[in-house]
N, C-alpha and C positions, 0 to 999 in steps of 0.2 A: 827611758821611754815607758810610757804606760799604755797598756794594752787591755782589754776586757775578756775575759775568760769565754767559749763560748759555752763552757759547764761551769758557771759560778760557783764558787765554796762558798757553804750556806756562815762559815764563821767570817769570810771576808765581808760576804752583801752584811753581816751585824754590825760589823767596824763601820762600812762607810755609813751607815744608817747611824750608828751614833754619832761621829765625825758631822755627817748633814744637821743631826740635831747639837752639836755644842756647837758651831760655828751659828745656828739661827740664836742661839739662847746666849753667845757671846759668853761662853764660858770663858775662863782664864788658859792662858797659853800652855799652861803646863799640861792641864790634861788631852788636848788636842794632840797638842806632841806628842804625849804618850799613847794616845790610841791611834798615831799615823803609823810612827815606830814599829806598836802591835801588828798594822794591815803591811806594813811591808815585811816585817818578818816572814809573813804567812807567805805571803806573794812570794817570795823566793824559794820558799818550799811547795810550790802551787806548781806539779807538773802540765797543767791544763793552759794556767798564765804564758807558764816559757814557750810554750806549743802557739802561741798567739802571738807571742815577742817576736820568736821567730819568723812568723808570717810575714809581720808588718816588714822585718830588716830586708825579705827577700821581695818584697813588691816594691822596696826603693833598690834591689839590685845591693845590697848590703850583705853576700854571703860571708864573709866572717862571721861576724855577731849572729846571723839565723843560723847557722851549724853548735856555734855556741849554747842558745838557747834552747835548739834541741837536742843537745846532747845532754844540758840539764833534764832537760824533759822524759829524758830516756832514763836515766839515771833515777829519777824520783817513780817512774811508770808504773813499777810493781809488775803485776799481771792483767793490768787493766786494760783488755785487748779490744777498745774502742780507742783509746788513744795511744795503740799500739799501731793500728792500725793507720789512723791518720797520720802516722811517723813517717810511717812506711810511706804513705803518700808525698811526705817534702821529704826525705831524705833517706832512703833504704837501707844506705852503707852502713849510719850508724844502732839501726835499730840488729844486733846480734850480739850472743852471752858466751860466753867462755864454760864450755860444761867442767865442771872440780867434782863435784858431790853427786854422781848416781849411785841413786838407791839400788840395788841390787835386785834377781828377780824373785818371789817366790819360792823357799825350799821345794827343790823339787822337782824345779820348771827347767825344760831344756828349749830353749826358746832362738828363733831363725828371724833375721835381719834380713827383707828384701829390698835392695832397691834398682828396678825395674828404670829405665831409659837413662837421659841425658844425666851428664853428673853437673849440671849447672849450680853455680855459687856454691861448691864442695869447699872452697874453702871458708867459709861463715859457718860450716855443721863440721868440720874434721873432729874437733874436739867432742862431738857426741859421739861421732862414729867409730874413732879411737876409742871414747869409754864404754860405747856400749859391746865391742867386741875382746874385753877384759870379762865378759856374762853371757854374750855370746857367739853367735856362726853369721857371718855377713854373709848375702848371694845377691852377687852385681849382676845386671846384664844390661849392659848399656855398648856404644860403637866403639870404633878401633880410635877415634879420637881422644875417649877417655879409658884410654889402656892404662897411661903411667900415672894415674890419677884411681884409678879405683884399686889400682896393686900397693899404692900406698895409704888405703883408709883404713887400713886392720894388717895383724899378723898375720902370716902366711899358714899356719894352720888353724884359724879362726875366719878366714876367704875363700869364697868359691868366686870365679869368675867368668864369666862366659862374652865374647864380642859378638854381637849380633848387627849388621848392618838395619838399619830402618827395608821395611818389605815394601817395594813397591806397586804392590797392588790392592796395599790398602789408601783410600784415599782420603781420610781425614787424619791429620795430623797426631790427634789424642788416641787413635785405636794404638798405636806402634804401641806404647807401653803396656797394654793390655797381651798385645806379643811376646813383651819383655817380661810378663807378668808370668806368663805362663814357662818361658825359659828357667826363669829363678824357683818357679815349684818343681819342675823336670830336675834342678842342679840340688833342692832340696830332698827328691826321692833317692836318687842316686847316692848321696851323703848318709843318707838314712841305710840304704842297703850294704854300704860300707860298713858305718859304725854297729848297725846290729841295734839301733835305738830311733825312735821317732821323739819330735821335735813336740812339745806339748802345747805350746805356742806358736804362732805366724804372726810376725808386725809389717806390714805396708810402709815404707814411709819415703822422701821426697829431700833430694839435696838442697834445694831452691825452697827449701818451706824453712818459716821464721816459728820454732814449735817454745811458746809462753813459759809451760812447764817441763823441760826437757829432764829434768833429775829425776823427775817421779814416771817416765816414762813404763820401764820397765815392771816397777814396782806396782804400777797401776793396773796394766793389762792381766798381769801375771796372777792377780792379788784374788780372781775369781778361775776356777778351771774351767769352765766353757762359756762360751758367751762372746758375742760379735760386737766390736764399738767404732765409730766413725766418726770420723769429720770431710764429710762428703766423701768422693773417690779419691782425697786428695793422700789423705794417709788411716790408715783403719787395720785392725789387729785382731786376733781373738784364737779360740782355741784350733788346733793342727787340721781335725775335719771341717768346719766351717770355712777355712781361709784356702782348703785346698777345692773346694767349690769355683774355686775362678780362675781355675783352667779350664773350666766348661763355657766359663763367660766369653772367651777369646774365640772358642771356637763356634758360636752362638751369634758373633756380631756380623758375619755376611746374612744369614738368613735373616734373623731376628731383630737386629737393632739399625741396620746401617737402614736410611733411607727408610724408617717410617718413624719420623716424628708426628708426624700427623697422624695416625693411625691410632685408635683407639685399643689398648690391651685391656682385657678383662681386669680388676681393680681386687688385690684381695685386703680389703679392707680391715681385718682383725689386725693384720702384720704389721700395717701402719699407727693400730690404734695400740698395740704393746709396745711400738717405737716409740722411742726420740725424734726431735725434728733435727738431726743431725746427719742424714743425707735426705737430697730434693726428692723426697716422695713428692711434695706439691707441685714438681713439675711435671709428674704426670698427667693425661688426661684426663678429665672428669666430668661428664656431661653435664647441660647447664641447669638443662631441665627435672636433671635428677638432683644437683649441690644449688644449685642458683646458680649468684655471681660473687661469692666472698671475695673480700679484696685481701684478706692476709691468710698464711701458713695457719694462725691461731683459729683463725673465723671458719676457716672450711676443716679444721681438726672437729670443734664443737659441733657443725654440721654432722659429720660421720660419729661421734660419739651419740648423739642424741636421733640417729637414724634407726639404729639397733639393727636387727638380724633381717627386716626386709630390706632397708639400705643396700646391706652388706649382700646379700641377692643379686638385687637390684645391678649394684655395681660388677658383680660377676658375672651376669651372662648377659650385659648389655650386649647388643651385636654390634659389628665391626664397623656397621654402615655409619655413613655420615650423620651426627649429631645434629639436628632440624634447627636448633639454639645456637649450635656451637659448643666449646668447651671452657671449662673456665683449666686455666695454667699458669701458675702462678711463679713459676720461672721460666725461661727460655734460655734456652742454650744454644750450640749451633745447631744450623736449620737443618744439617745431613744427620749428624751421632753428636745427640747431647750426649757427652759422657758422664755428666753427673745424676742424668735420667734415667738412663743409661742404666746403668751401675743402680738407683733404684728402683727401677722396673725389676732387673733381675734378682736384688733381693726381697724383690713385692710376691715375685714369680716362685722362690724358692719355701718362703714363707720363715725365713730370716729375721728377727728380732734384733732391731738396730740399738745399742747403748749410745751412750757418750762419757767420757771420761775427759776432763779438764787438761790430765796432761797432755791429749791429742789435741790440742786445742791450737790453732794457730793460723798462717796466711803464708802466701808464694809473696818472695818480694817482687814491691814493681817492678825494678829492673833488672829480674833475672835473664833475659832476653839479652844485655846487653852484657853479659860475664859468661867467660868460659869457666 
């Protein structure tokens, strides 16, 4: 079955274009053949094709052949986390890596593995979690249902564990881990008071996340001694003071964050322009009449870059009152606590310089929801 790519490989669109022209010029059979030959070779090495193959076998209800196809697909994908992505959308089970080769951390680095709430899809990440606690200290704090699950993701002197039931009196789903967030700093001070040593690193990360470059995780973070990097709230690392700032964040979301998405916070515009666009600063508010209306992340960066220092004013002591224009927001999250706004509001607020590093690079599978 043939399929069309919807990222064509620039050497296939060559083949058929010369194929179009030997069959108009009625070349001899032999070269035709050999430049079909050429285009299917390619095509079978084409993880973009198989991702298309597979579509069509699953719209005729053909799951054999489309799990088939995109398990080629997966298999050729690399790190190409566009059509890592789209995997994940037909098929999630098989888009995950068997971690062998972690890079180790930085001479030097005494570095703290949190991971904060549910331990969903633990097992698609066991094997990072097992290797990254051969380097270093895991701190769980997830419920009593993933008691014998998180007692087995690491050795018993390389685990802290703590059960903490979900609070009931926070009301949006995503705050709970921001709860769990701040347990696993509490179980990382207490560790620290034991050993007589602080931890020179903090990493964030998430059992249900499909992480591209998992080998070079450590190595990455570690490879600078201070400095903060993200991929959204989703998982994010950096040096011991910086990461222990978000026990403040926990206790900040009744007043400060629950229940004013609408609410205009002052803008500290520098902290944005030294970041990356690797958490939703652009889901902040931003007046219209002060940015206009940019329609992407890039358009209203250029705006505040070429605003300069009355801008950057401007945006800080705008007052609270309702915007006459409206706002422009360029992502939305939930209407009570976006957590990914959330999360950069307060490091807009601290004046936090957000990196990015490739090996935090990654996506929650779609059907973590549906795995214990």
């Amino acid at each position: 079955m043939r399929v069309q790519a919807q990222v064509p490989h620039r050497e296939a669109e060559g083949l058929l274009q010369k194929i179009m022209e030997a069959r108009l010029m009625n070349d001899g059979k032999g070269e035709l053949a050999l430049l079909q030959e050429r285009l299917l070779r390619l095509e079978e090495n084409d993880p973009w094709i198989a991702l298309e193959r597979g579509k069509a076998y699953q719209a005729r209800n053909d799951r054999a052949p489309a799990l088939a196809q995109w398990q080629q697909a997966f298999s050729l994908s690399g790190q190409d986390l566009v059509l890592l992505r789209k995997l994940n959308d037909c098929s999630p089970h098989l888009v995950q890596r068997h971690v062998q080769n972690l890079k180790p951390p930085a001479p030097g680095s005494r570095v703290a593995i949190v991971l904060p709430g549910e331990l969903r899809c633990w097992q698609r990440n066991a094997s990072l979690f097992i290797a990254l606690s051969e380097h270093c200290d895991l701190f769980i704090c997830t419920s009593e249902s993933y008691a014998e699950v998180a007692k087995g993701l690491a050795a018993a002197p390389h685990l802290r564990v703590r059960l903490v039931e979900d609070d009931p009196t926070l009301p949006v789903p995503s705050m709970q881990q921001w709860m769990r967030l701040a347990h696993c700093l509490d179980m990382i001070r207490i560790r620290e008071k034991e050993s007589g040593h602080e931890y020179t690193h903090i990493i964030k990360l998430r059992s249900d996340y499909f992480y591209v470059q998992p080998e070079d995780l450590l190595a990455s973070v570690t490879g600078t001694r201070s400095g903060f990097w993200a991929c959204s709230d989703k998982v994010f690392g950096g040096d011991r003071a910086t990461m222990m700032l978000w026990d403040a964040f926990h206790q900040a979301i009744p007043g400060f964050f629950d229940n004013n998405e609408d609410r205009y916070f002052p803008v500290n515009m520098m902290q944005i322009l030294r970041s990356e666009d690797s958490f939703k600063w652009f889901g902040m508010l931003f007046p219209v009449e002060v940015v206009g209306k940019p329609d992407a992340p890039v358009e209203l960066r250029k705006i505040l870059l070429g605003g300069g220092e009355p801008l950057a004013r401007t945006l800080a002591t705008y007052g609270a009152k309702a915007s006459p224009l409206g706002y422009t927001r360029l992502f939305q999250g939930h209407e009570r606590f976006a957590s990914e706004v959330s999360f950069a509001r307060f490091l807009n607020f601290t004046g936090v310089s957000v990196g990015w590093k490739p090996a935090l690079s990654g996506f929650l599978w779609s059907d973590r929801h549906q795995y214990i």
